[in-house]
N, C-alpha and C positions, 0 to 999 in steps of 0.2 A: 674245757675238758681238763679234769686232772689225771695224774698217770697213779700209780698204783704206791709211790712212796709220798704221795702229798696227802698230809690229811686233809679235812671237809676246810680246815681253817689258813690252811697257804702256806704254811709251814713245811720245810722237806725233812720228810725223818732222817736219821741219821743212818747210814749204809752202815752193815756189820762192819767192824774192821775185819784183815787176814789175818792168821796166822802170824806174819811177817808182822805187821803193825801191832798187834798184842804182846811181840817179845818187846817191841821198844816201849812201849805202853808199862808193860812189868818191870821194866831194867830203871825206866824211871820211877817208876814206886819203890823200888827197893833201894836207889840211889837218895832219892831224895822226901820221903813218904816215912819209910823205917827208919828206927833209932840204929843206924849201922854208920860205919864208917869205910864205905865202899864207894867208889867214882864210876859212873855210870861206865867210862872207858876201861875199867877192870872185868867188866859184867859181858861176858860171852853167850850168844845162848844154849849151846851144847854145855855148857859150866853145870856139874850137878851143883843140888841148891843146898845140901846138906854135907854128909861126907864126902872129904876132899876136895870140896870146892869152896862155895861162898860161904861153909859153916854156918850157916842160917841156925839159931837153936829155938827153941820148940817155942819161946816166947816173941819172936821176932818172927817167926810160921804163921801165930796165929794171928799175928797182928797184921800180917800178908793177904793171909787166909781174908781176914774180916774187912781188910779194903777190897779187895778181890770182889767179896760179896756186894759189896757195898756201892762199888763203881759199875759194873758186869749185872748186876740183878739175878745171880745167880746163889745157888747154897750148896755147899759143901757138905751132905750127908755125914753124918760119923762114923757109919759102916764103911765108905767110900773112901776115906781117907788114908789111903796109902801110901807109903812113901816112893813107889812108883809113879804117880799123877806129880812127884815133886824133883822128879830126876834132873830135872831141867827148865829151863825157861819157855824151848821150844815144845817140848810134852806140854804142860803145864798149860799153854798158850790154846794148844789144840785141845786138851780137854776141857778150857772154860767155854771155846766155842761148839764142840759135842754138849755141852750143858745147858748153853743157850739155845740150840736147836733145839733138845727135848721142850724147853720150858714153851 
């Protein structure tokens, strides 16, 4: 008998991560992923990600953005991209998982 996260092959898929585990997940991308000079212990996640805080600029975003996509299986519409969904680590976090439920 298999339960409902093993595929036909024995394999157990991998459980979503939380909320909670996506900020640490993100804080290590941006610490050690991006061309930044940021220490994963600088990186709060209430920290907005642009003004006045981590200063992220718009080429270091997208290069966010395009791991984001890349790890998460997820796409960042163009119309969708506001700098609201970037306020934070913890926003940010919860909308890749709002985006992975749709998908």
């Amino acid at each position: 008998m298999t339960d409902s996260n093993t595929p036909l092959h024995g394999v157990r898929a991998q459980p979503e991560p939380s909320a909670a585990e996506l900020v640490v997940e993100l804080t290590r991308m941006i610490a050690h992923d991006l061309d930044v000079r940021i220490e994963e212990r600088d990186i709060e996640p209430t920290m907005p990600l642009l003004d006045g805080g981590l200063m992220l600029d718009s080429m270091v975003l997208f290069e966010l953005i395009t791991l984001v996509e890349q790890r998460y299986g997820v796409t960042f519409p163009g119309e969708h991209l506001s700098p609201e969904i970037f306020a934070n680590l913890t926003v940010l976090a919860e909308h890749i998982l709002a985006m992975k439920a749709r998908a």
